[in-house]
Structure formats: structure tokens, C-alpha cells
C-alpha positions in Angstrom: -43.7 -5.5 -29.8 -42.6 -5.6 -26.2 -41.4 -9.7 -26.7 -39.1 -8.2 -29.5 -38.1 -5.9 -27.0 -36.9 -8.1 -24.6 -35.3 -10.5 -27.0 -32.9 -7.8 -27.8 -32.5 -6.8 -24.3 -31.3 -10.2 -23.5 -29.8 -11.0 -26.4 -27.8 -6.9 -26.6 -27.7 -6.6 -22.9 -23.7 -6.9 -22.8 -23.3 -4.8 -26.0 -25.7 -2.4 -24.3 -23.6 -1.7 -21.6 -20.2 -1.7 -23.1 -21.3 0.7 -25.3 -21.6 3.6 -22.4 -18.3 1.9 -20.7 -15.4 3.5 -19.5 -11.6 2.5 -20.0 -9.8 0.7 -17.4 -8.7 4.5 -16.3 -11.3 4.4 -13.3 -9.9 1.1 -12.2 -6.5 2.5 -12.2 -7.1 5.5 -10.4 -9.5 3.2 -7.7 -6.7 1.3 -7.5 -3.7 4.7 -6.8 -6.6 5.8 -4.4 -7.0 2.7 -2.3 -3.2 2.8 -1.7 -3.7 5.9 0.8 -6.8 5.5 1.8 -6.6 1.9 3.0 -5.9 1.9 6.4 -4.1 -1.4 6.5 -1.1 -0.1 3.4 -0.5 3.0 6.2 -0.3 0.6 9.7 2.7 -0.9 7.0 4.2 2.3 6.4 4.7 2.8 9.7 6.2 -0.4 10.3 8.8 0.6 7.3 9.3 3.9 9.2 10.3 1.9 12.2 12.7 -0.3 10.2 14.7 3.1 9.1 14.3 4.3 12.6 16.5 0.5 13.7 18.7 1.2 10.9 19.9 4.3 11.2 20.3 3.7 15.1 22.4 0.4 14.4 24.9 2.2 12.1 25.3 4.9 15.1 26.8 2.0 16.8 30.2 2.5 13.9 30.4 6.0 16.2 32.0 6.8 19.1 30.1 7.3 22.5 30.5 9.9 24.8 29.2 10.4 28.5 29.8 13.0 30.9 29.4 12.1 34.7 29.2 14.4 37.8 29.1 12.3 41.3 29.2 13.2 44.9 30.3 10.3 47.6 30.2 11.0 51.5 32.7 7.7 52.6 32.8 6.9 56.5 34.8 5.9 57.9 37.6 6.6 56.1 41.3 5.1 56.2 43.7 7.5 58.3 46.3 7.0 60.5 48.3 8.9 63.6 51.6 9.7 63.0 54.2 11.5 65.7 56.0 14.6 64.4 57.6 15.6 67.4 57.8 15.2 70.8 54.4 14.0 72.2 52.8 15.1 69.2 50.8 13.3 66.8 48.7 14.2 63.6 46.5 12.6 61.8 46.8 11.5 58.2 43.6 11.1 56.4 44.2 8.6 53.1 40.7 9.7 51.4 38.5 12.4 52.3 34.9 12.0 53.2 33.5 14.4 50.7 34.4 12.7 47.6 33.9 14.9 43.8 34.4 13.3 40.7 33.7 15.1 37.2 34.9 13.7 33.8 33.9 13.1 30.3 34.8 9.3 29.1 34.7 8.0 25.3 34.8 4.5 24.0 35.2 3.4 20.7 34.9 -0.1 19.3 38.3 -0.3 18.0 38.0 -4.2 16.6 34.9 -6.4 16.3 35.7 -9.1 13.5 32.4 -7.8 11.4 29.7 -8.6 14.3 28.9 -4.5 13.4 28.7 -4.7 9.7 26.5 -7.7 10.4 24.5 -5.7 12.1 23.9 -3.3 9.7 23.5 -5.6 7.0 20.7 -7.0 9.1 18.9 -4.1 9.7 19.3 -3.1 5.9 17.2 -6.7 4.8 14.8 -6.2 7.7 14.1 -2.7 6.1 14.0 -4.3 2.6 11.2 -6.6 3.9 8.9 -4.3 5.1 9.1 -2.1 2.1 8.6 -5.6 -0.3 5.8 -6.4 2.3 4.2 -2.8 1.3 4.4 -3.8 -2.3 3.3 -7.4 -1.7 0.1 -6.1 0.3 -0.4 -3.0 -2.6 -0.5 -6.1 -5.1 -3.3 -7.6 -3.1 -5.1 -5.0 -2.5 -5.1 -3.7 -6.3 -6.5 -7.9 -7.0 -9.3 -7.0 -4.0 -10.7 -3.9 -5.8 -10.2 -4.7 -9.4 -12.5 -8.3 -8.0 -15.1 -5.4 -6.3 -15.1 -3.1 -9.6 -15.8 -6.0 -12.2 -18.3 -7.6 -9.4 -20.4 -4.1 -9.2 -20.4 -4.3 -13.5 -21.6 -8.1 -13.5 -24.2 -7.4 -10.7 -25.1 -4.4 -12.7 -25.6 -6.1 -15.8 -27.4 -9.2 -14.0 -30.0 -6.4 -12.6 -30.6 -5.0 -16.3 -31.5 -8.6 -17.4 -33.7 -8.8 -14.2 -35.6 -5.7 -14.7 -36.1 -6.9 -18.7 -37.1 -10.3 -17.3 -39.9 -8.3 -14.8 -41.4 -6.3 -18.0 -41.5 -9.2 -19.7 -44.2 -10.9 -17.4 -45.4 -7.8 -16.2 -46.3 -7.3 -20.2 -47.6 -11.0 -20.6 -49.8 -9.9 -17.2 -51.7 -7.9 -19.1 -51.9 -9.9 -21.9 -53.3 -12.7 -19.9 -55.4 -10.3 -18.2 -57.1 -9.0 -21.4 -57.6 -13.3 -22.7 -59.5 -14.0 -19.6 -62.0 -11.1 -19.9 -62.7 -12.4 -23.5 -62.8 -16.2 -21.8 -59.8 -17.2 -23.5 -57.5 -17.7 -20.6 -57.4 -19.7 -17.3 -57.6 -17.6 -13.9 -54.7 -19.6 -12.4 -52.6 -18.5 -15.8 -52.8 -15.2 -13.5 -52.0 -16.7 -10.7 -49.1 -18.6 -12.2 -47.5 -15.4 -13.7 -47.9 -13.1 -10.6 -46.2 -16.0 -8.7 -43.3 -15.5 -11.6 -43.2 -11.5 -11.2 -43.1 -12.2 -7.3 -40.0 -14.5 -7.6 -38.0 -12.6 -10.1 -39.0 -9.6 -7.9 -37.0 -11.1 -4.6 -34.4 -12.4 -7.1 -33.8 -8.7 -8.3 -33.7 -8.0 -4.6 -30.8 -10.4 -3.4 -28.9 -9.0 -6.7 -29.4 -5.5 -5.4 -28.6 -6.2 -1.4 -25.5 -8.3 -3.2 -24.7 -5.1 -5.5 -25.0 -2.8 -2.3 -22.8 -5.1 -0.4 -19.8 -4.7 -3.0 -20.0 -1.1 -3.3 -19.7 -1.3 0.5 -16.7 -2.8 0.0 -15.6 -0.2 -2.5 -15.9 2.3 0.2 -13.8 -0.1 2.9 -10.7 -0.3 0.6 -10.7 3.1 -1.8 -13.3 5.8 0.2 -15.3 5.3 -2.9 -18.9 4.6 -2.9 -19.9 3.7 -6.8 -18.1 2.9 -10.4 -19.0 4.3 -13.5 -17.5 1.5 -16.1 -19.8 -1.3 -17.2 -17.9 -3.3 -19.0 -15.3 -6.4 -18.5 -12.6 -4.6 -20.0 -10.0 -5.9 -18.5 -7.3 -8.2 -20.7 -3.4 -9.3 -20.1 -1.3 -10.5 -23.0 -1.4 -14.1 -24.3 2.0 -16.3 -23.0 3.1 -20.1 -22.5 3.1 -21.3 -19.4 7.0 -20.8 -18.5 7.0 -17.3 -19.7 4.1 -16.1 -16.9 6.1 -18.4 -14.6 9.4 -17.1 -15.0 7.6 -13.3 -15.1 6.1 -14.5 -11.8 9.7 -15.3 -10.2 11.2 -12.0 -11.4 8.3 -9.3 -11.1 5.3 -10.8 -8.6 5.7 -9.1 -5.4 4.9 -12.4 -3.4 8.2 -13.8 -5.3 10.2 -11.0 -4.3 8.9 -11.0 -0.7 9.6 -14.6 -0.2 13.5 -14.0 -1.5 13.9 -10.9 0.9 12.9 -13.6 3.5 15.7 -15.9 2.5 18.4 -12.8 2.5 16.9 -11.4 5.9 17.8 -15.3 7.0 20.6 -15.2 6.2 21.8 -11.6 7.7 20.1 -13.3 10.9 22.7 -16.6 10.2 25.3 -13.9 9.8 25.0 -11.8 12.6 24.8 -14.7 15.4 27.6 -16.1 14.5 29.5 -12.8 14.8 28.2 -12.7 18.4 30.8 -15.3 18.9 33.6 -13.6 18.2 35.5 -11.1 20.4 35.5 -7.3 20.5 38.6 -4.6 20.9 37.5 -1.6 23.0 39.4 2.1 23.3 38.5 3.7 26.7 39.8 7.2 27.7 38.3 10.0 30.0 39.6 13.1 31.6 38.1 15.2 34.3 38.4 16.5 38.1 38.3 15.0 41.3 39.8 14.9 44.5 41.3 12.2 46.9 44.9 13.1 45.8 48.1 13.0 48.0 49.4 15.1 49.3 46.5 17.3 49.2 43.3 14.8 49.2 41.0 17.7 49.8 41.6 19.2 46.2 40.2 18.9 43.0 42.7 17.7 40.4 43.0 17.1 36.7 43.6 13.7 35.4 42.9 11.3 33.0 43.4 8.0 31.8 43.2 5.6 28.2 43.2 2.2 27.8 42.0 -0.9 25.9 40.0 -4.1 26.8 39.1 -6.9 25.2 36.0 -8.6 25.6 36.0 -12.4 24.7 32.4 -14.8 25.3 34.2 -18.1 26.9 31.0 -19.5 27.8 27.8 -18.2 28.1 25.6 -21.8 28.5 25.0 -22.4 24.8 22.9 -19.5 23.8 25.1 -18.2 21.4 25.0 -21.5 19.6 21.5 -22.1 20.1 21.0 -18.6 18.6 23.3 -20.1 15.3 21.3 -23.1 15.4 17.7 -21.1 15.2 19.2 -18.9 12.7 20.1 -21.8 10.7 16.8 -23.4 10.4 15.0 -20.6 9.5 17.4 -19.7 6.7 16.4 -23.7 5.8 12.8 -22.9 6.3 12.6 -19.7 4.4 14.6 -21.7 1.6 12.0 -24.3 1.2 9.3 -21.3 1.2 10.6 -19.9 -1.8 10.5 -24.0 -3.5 7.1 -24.3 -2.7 5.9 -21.1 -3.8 7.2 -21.9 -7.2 5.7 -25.1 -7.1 2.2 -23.4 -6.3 2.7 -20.6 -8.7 3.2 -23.3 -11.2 -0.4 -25.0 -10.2 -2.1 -21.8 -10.2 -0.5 -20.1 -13.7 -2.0 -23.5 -15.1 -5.5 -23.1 -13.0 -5.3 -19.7 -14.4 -4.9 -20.1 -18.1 -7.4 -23.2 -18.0 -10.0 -20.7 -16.9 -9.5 -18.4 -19.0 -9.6 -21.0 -22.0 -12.5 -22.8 -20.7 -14.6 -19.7 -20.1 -13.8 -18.3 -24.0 -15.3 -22.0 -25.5 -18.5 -21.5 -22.5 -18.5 -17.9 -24.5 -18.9 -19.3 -27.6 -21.1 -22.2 -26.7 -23.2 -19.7 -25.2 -24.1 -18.3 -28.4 -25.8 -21.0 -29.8 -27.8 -21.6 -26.6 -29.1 -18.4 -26.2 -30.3 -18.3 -30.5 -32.0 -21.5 -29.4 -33.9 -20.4 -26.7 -34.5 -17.0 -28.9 -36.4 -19.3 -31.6 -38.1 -21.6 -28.7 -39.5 -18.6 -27.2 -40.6 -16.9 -30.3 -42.5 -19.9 -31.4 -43.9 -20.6 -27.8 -45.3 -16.7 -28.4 -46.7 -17.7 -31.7 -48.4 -21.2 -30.3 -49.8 -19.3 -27.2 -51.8 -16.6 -29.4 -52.6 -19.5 -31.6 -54.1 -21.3 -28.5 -51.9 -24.1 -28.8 -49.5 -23.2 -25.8 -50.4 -22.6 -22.3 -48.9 -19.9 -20.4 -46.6 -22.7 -19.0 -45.1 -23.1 -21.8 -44.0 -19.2 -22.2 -42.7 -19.0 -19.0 -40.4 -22.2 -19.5 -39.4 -20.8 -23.0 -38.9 -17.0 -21.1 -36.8 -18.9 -18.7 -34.1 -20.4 -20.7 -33.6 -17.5 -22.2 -32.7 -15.6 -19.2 -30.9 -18.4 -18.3 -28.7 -18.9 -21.5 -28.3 -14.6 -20.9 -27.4 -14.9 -17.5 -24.6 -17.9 -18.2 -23.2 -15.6 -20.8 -22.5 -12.9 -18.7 -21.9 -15.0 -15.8 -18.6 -16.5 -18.3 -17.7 -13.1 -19.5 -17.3 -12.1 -15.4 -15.3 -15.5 -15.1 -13.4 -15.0 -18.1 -12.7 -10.9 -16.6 -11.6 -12.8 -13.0 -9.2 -15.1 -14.7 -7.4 -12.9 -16.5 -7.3 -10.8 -13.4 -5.9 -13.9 -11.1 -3.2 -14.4 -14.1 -1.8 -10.8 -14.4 -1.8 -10.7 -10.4 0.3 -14.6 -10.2 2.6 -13.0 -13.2 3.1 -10.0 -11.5 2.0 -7.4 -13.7 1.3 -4.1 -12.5 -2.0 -3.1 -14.0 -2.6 0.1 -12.0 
């Protein structure tokens, strides 16, 4: 009865568990939950904060500044001279005092600057654009890492179930070997040899469980979350050419989109050197008190003043053109970046979809291997009660059986992983 048993448990062991198994609901909210509790996803909020804090303090640049400035001077010596205003009389005629008080309020505006501002802002506007595409681009990846943990948990899961079937099955045939060799009918080292096969499934069932614990750990690193309740691989993306998931990879994977915001932020750097070499028109004016005036230097007087300057770079040592140059090169660089990745994307769509179609003939392939090892084991059963089989036999026939289960679960994980690696490459959004 118990054989039966565990040639349905191998044989049902997927069915088994999909039957209890959630909807991809749990991955999607794993997913939503990662995305504020991974600690990385916030370090790159920050730096997307920063970005609006450079933006917003480049376009303050299109405004005005204005200073005020109070300032005390003690000057000696001073120019003065002796002049005679009568007979044998002198006086002395002081040009600027010694005490010296200036207070004023001064403005200057960039009047003219041949677009080295808008530049600027245009700049800061791409720079912001990539870090908020490098927050989608790192979400993506992070959503591939914990749907990978979640359907790892399942297959480890799974791969226990068969392991604990696998350990009643000898632990059953124990007994049975334990009752022949009272009644003579059975070898002593037939017990030997299946405690020895207990033992080693035993430690097998071990290095699935420390493997199992190691995932959920990883659960907890990325979402907070320290166990799953879904067991099954229920995860599936719609059937497409090859052009159609690369042409949805160019317009919708984050990685795409990243890699073109790297281009435009190249070329807002090309931009904005090059406005560096042209010149700038700047309004001055202030008005304020001071003293220092004639005919009464020792008074503080209103005054003001306007004016206009422009600034023009002549020669600065080739910087400014090594700037261009730089510029220039990276926009070359980042160009070639976005070539290659399609070129990669192209290898990997293809890598993708071959898995997936390899793993659904293993699938079926599969079948047939594990009815074959269900009718070796059966008749191995039969020969061994018989007294025609040795115990040697059973465990052979016991082990391709778990084998053949283990291969099929170990395709329907590779199958789950595939379609995973194609919806992330085609950018779909899953969560």
C-alpha cells in the first residue's frame, strides 16, 4: 500500500501542490513591498531628490541677484594738502577721510548669455530624468531578484515534498526488510544498504532545507518578508516573434530607456560646454550711503550707480575646448551603448525563447520517463517479494524514479525562470 503511495506522491507531487496554490497576487504585492523596503530603491530616491534640489537651483540662475553690503575702512595716511587762505595762514585740505562708511544694496542681472543658461537648465532637466529612469531601471531588477527568490522557495519546497516521500519510502522498505530477515529471507547487509540510503537522502533533505532557509533569507533582505505562501510556477508572459519582444524591449524595458536618457544627458553635456564659449551681457546697478564726498568728505551721502559689462573668454589654456572635446566622446560613447545593448538584447530575447521551448519538450519528455520508471519500479516490487530481486535492485528502480520526478520539476522551475528572464528583457511590468 505505501509503494502505491509514493508512486502517486512522485508521480502527483506538482499537481499536489498547485492545487493549494495562490495566484501571482502575493508575488505582486512582494514585489510593491520590496520597492520601500529595499534600502538600496531609497539611497536612489535620494539621489533623485538631489537632482530637483540642482534643478531648481540652476533655474534660479534666470533671476536677478541681490546683495546688501555694510563696510567700515580706517585709511592712513590719507591724501591732504596745506593751502594758504590769508596772510600767514594755512589750512589743511583732507581729500578722503580716515573713517571710511559705505552702505548699499547692488543687483545684477544677466542681461545676454547666447543660451549657456537654458543649457543649463536643460542639463539639469536630463540629469534629473536619469536618476528617476535609474529608479525604474533598478525597481525592474529588483522585481526579476524576488520573483527568482519566490519561484526558488516553491521549487525547493516541492523538491523537499519528494524528499520526505523518497525517506518513507525506504524507511517503509526498512521494515519490510526487517520483518524478511527475522523469517531468514533477507540478507543483514540488505539493512545495512538501506539505512545507508535513508542516511543519504536524510543529508540530501538537509542541504535542500539550509538551501530553502537561505532563499527566504533573501526574501527578508529585499521585501522584509520572511516566507511565501504560493506553491506553484504560475507565472506565464504572452507568446511573440522574436522582433516583437525586441522592439517591446526598445520601447518599454527600463534598461532601454536608461541607456537613451544617457545619450540625451550627453548631449545636454555637448550643449552646455560649448555655450561656455560664448560671451555673457551683465546689468549692474546699486544705490546706498557713504562718505568721502567733497566738499564735505566727512558726510554720508546718497548715490548710486548702473552699468553694463561684458564678459568675453579670450583664452583660458584650452579647457573650454577640452571640456567640448570630453563632452563629445561621451555623447560617442553613450551612442555606441545604446547599439550594443540592442545587439545583446537581441542574443538574450533569443537565449530566452530557446529556454523556454527547450524546457516545454524536457516537459514532455519527462512524462514518459517518469511512467517508465513507475512500471520498472513496480515490477522490481513484484520480483523482490517473489525472491527474484535483491534489495539492490529496488533501490535502483526507487532511484530513477525520484530522479525522473526531480527533472520534471527541476524543468517546470526552468521553464517558470525563462519566462521570467523574457518578460524582464521585454520590459513588461508584471507587478
Amino acid at each position: 500500500m505505501f509503494k502505491k503511495y509514493f508512486l502517486f506522491t512522485l508521480l502527483a507531487v506538482t499537481f499536489h501542490m498547485a492545487a493549494i496554490a495562490q495566484n501571482s497576487a502575493e508575488l505582486k504585492s512582494l514585489i510593491n513591498e520590496s520597492f520601500g523596503y529595499f534600502p538600496k530603491l531609497q539611497e536612489l530616491q535620494q539621489n533623485e531628490l538631489i537632482a530637483q534640489g540642482k534643478l531648481k537651483n540652476t533655474r534660479s540662475n534666470q533671476l536677478p541677484t541681490v546683495a546688501g553690503t555694510v563696510s567700515y575702512n580706517y585709511i592712513n595716511p590719507i591724501g591732504e594738502a596745506s593751502l594758504p587762505i590769508g596772510p600767514g595762514i594755512t589750512k589743511t585740505l583732507q581729500f578722503q577721510p580716515n573713517n571710511n562708511f559705505n552702505a548699499n544694496v547692488a543687483a545684477n542681472y544677466v542681461l545676454l548669455d547666447f543660451g549657456r543658461l537654458r543649457s543649463a537648465v536643460e542639463k539639469s532637466k536630463e540629469e534629473l530624468k536619469y536618476s528617476q529612469q535609474t529608479i525604474v531601471y533598478n525597481k525592474t531588477q529588483l522585481a526579476s531578484q524576488v520573483a527568482g527568490i519566490y519561484y526558488y522557495v516553491i521549487y525547493l519546497r516541492k523538491a523537499i515534498f519528494i524528499q520526505d516521500s523518497v525517506i518513507r519510502y525506504y524507511q517503509e522498505n526498512k521494515s519490510l526488510v526487517e520483518s524478511k530477515l527475522r523469517n531468514g529471507d533477507a540478507l543483514k547487509v540488505d539493512l545495512y544498504n538501506i539505512q545507508a540510503s535513508i542516511d543519504n537522502e536524510l543529508n540530501r533533505k538537509v542541504d535542500l532545507e539550509n538551501a530553502l532557509q537561505k532563499q527566504l533569507n533573501l526574501l527578508e533582505y529585499t521585501t522584509g518578508k520572511t516566507t511565501i505562501t504560493a506553491s506553484s510556477f504560475d507565472f506565464d508572459i504572452a507568446a511573440a516573434p522574436l522582433d516583437e519582444y525586441l522592439k517591446n524591449a526598445e520601447s518599454q524595458n527600463s534598461e532601454f530607456a536608461l541607456a537613451k536618457s544617457k545619450v540625451l544627458q550627453a548631449q545636454s553635456e555637448l550643449r552646455f560646454n560649448k555655450r561656455l564659449l560664448t560671451p555673457t551681457l551683465n546689468a549692474t546697478a546699486a544705490a546706498g550711503f557713504r562718505n568721502g564726498y567733497q566738499p564735505d568728505i566727512f558726510q554720508n551721502r546718497f548715490n548710486y550707480l548702473a552699468g553694463l559689462s561684458l564678459n568675453v573668454p579670450i583664452y583660458t589654456g584650452g579647457k573650454l575646448n577640452a571640456q567640448v572635446f570630453v563632452a563629445e566622446q561621451s555623447l560617442k560613447q553613450s551612442e555606441i551603448g545604446l547599439r550594443t545593448l540592442n545587439n545583446a538584447y537581441r542574443k538574450d530575447i533569443k537565449q530566452a525563447l530557446t529556454d523556454v521551448e527547450s524546457n516545454k519538450e524536457r516537459l514532455k519528455n519527462s512524462e514518459s520517463q517518469i511512467q517508465s520508471a513507475q512500471s520498472l519500479l513496480l515490477l522490481t516490487q513484484s520480483r523482490y517479494k517473489n525472491g527474484v530481486a535483491t534489495y539492490l535492485d529496488i533501490t535502483y528502480a526507487a532511484n530513477g524514479l525520484q530522479r525522473a520526478a526531480l527533472a520534471r520539476l527541476q524543468y517546470e522551475y526552468q521553464l517558470c525562470m525563462a519566462k521570467i528572464e523574457l518578460a524582464r528583457l521585454s520590459g513588461v511590468v508584471y507587478w
